[in-house]
C-alpha positions in Angstrom: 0.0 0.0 0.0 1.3 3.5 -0.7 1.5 6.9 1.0 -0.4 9.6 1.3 1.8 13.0 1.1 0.8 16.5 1.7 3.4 19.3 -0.1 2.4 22.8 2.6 3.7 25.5 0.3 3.3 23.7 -2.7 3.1 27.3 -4.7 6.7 28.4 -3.8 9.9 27.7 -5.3 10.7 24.2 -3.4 7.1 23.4 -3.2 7.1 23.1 -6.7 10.5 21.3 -6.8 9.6 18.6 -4.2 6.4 18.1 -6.6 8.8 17.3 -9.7 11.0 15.1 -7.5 9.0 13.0 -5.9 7.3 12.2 -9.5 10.8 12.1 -10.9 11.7 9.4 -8.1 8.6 7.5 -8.3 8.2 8.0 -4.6 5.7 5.2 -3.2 2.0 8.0 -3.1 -0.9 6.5 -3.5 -2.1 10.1 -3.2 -0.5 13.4 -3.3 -2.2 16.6 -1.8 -0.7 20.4 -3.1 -1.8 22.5 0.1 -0.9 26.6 0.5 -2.4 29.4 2.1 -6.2 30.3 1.4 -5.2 33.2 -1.7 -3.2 30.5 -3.5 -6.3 28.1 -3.1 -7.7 26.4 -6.6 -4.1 27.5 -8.2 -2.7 24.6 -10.4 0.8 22.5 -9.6 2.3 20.1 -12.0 3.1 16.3 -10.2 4.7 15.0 -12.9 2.0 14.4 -16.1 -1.0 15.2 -13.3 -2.0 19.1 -12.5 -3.1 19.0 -8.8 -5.7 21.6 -7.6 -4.1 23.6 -4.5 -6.1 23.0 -1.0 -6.2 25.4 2.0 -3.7 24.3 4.4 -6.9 26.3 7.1 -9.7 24.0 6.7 -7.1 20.4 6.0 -7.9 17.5 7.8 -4.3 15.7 8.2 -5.6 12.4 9.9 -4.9 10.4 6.9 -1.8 11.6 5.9 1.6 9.8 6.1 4.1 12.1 5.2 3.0 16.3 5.5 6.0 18.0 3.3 6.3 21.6 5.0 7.8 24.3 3.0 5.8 27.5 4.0 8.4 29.4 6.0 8.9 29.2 9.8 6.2 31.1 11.3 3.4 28.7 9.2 5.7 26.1 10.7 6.0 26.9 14.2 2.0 27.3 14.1 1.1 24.3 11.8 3.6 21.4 12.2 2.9 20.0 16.0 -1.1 20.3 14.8 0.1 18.6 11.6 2.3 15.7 14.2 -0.5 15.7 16.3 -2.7 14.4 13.9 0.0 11.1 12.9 1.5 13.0 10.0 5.0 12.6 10.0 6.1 16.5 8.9 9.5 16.7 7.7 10.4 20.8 7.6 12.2 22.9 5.3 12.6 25.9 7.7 14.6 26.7 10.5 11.8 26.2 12.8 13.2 23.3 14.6 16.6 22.8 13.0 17.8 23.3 16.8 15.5 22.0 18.7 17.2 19.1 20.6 14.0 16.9 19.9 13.9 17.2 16.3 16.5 15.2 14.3 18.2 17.6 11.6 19.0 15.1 8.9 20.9 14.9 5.3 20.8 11.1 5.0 24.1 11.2 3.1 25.9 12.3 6.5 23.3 11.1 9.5 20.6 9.1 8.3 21.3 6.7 12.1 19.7 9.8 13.6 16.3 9.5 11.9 15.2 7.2 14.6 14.6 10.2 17.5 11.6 11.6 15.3 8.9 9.9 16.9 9.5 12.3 20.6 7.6 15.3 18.3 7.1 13.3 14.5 8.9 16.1 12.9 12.4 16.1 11.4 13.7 19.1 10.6 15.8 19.9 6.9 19.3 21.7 7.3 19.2 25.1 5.4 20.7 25.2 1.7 24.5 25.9 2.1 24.8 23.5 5.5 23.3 20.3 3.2 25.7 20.4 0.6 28.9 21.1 2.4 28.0 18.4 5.1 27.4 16.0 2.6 31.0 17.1 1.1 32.7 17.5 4.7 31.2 13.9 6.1 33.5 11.3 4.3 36.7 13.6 5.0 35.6 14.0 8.8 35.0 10.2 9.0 39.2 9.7 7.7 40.9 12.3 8.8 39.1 14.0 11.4 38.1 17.8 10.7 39.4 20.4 13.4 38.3 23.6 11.7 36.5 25.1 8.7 36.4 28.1 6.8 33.6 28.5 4.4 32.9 31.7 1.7 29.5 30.8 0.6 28.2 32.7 -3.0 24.4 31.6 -2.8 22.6 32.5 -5.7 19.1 34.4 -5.4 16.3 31.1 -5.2 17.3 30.7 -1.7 15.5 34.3 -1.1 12.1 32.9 -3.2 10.7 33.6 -6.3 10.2 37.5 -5.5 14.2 37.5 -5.4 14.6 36.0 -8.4 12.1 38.6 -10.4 14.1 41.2 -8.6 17.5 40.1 -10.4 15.4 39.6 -13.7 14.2 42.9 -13.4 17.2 44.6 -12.2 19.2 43.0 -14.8 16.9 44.0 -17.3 16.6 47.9 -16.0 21.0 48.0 -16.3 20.5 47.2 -20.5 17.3 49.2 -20.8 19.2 51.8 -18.9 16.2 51.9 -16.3 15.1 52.0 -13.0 16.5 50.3 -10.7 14.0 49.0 -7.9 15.3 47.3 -4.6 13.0 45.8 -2.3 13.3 42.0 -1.7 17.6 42.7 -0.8 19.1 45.3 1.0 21.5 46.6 -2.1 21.2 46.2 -5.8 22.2 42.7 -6.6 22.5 42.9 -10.5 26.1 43.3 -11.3 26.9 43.0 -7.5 27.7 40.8 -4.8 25.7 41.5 -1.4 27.6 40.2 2.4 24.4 40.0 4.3 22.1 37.0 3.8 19.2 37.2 6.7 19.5 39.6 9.9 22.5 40.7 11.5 23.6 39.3 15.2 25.0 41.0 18.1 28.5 39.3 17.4 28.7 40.9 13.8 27.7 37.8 12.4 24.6 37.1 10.2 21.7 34.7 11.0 22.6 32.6 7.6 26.4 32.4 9.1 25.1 31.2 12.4 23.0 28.7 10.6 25.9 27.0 9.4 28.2 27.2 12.5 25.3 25.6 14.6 23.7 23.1 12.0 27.1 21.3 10.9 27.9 21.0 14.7 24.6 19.5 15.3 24.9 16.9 11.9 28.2 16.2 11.9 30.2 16.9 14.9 30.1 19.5 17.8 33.9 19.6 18.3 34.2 21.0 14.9 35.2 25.1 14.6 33.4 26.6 12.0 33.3 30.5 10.4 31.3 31.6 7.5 31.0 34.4 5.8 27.6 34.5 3.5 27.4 36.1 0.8 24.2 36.5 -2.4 25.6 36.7 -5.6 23.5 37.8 -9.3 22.9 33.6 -9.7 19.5 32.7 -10.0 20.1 29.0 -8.8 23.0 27.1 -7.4 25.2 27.9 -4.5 29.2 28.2 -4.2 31.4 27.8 -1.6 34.8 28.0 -1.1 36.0 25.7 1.7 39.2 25.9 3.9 39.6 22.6 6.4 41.7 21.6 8.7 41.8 18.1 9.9 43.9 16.2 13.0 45.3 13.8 10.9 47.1 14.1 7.6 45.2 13.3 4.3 46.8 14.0 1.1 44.9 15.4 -1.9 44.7 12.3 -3.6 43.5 10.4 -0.7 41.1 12.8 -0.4 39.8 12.9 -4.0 39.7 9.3 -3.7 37.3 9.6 -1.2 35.1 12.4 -2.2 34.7 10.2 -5.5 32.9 7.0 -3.8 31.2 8.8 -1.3 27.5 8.9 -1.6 26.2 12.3 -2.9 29.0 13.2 -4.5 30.2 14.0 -7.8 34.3 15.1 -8.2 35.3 16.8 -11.1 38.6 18.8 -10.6 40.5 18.8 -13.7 43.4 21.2 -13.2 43.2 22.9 -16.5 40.3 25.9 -17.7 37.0 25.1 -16.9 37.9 21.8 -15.1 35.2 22.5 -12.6 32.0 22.7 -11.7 29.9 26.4 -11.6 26.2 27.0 -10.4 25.3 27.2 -13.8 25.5 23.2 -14.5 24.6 21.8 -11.5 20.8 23.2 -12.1 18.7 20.5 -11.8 21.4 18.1 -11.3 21.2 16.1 -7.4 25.1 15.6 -6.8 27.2 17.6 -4.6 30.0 18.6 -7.1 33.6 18.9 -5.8 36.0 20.7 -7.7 39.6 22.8 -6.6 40.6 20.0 -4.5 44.1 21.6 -3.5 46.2 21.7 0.0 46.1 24.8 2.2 49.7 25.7 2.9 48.5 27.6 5.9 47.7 24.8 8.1 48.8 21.8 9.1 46.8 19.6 7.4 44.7 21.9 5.2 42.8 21.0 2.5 41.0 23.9 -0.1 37.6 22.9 -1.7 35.0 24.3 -4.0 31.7 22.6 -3.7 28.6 23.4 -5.6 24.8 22.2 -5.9 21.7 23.2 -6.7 20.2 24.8 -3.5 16.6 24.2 -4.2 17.0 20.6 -5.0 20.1 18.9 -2.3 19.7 22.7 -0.6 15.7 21.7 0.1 13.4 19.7 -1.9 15.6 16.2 -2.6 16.7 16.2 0.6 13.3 16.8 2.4 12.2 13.3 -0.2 15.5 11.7 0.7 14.5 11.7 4.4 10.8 10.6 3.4 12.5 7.5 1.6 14.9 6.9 4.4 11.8 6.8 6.9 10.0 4.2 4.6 13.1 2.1 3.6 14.3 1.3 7.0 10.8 0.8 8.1 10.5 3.8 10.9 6.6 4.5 9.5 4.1 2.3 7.8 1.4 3.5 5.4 -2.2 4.1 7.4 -4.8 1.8 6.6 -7.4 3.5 4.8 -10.9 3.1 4.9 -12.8 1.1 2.7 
């Protein structure tokens, strides 16, 4: 018997994505339900040759739903998903809701899929954000040999990971610079056409932006605590995909071959790192693409034990929406939920 799935912000950018995937992967739905807020209710989604009718997440009765796919921003979150849990649904989230809540399991299957198991204390598992997935998924196989100390990350995250509204607002901007225009800025806090902004979310007390915290806390919390970590966050004039340039340094010694060698049978990961021009990957062809791409694998002279990466992937897909499905696939394959029976 299959699933039942609910997709909560079916309208937005990953919404839509976690649609396309889970018809691309043939996920096991009997049913699939496109739910969003009231004013996008009797919109159309695509599920692969189907066109679902979107639902009010309001008036939804969740007592028959397996899996409830939440990507609707915290505050729907924080108000929705424990109703949603409540009700048997097993919510997996794509906001920071509960990334650090020490009852909800923050999982990228690649690097912690053994932690899936703690769900059932509030049946919600919470997805890491964009740039912590793919450099986990990178960092994991290197940790496991060698033992990371300390990282150094320059992230360049492209404008999807701000929504759809960013993405009109490079379009736009972009457009307005050839058509010698005006130049309208409301969705970042500088003009990111032609530019490069250093601020993604608010600013802390310790000079640090929320987005750079994000990283330092989630990668503790997936892959190891002991690990230092400093980012620096950056949104760049890419409509999808996100960069980052990686500095780590590990306890042990590991050579660049070794750890090429590794990086190239790990799961989730795609080396290509050529030496020569264009011998690596940009955000530009990893659209669509599901691999973690490692490219610029090269020792850090500054360190003992320093490596240099540049890892790219496509942020709305390993970022958000594969990586929410990959954790509904984990849950079913090693048997941590069963399908409800339905009625007759």
């Amino acid at each position: 018997m299959g699933y039942k799935v609910a997709v909560v912000g079916a309208t937005g950018n990953v919404g839509r994505e976690m649609l396309n995937i889970l018809a691309e992967r043939s996920f096991p739905a009997d049913e699939v339900v496109a739910l969003a807020s009231r004013k996008s209710m009797g919109q159309e989604c695509s599920f692969g040759d189907k066109t679902l009718k979107v639902k009010a997440l309001d008036h939804y009765d969740f007592s028959d739903v397996d899996i409830c796919l939440m990507s609707a921003g915290g505050a729907v979150s924080k108000e929705w998903s424990p109703k949603i849990a409540a009700q048997g649904a097993v919510v997996i989230d794509n906001s920071s809701a509960w990334r650090m809540d020490p009852d909800v399991p923050l999982i990228v299957p690649e690097v912690n899929a053994d932690a899936l198991s703690g769900f059932t204390k509030k049946n919600i598992i919470a997805n890491p954000n964009c740039s912590t997935a793919q450099l986990v998924v990178a960092l994991k196989p290197l940790h496991d040999k060698a033992k990371i100390k300390r990282v150094v990350v320059a992230t360049y995250q492209s404008v999807s990971g701000a929504g759809k509204e960013a993405m009109d607002e490079l379009f736009q901007q972009t457009k307005a610079v050839f058509t010698v225009g005006e130049i309208i800025t409301k969705k970042f806090p500088k003009r990111i056409a032609f530019n490069v902004i250093p601020e993604i979310d608010v600013f802390m007390e310790d000079g640090y932006t929320k987005e750079e915290w994000k990283m330092m806390m989630e990668t503790k919390k997936i892959l190891d605590p002991k690990i230092k970590l400093s980012a620096t966050c950056v949104r760049v004039p890419v409509f999808v995909g996100h960069s980052e340039a990686v500095n780590v340094e590990f306890e042990n010694p590991i050579s660049v071959e070794e750890a090429t060698q590794i990086l190239r049978n790990a799961p989730g990961c795609l080396v290509i790192d050529k030496r020569e021009p264009g011998g690596y990957v940009t955000p530009y062809e990893c659209v669509g693409e599901d691999a973690t791409y490692i490219s610029r694998i090269r020792t850090d002279p500054t360190v003992d034990n320093g490596l240099v990466l540049w890892v790219v992937s496509d942020n709305l897909r390993k970022g958000a929406a594969l990586n929410t499905i990959q954790i509904a696939e984990c849950l079913i394959n090693r048997k941590l939920i069963s399908a409800k029976k339905k009625a007759a």
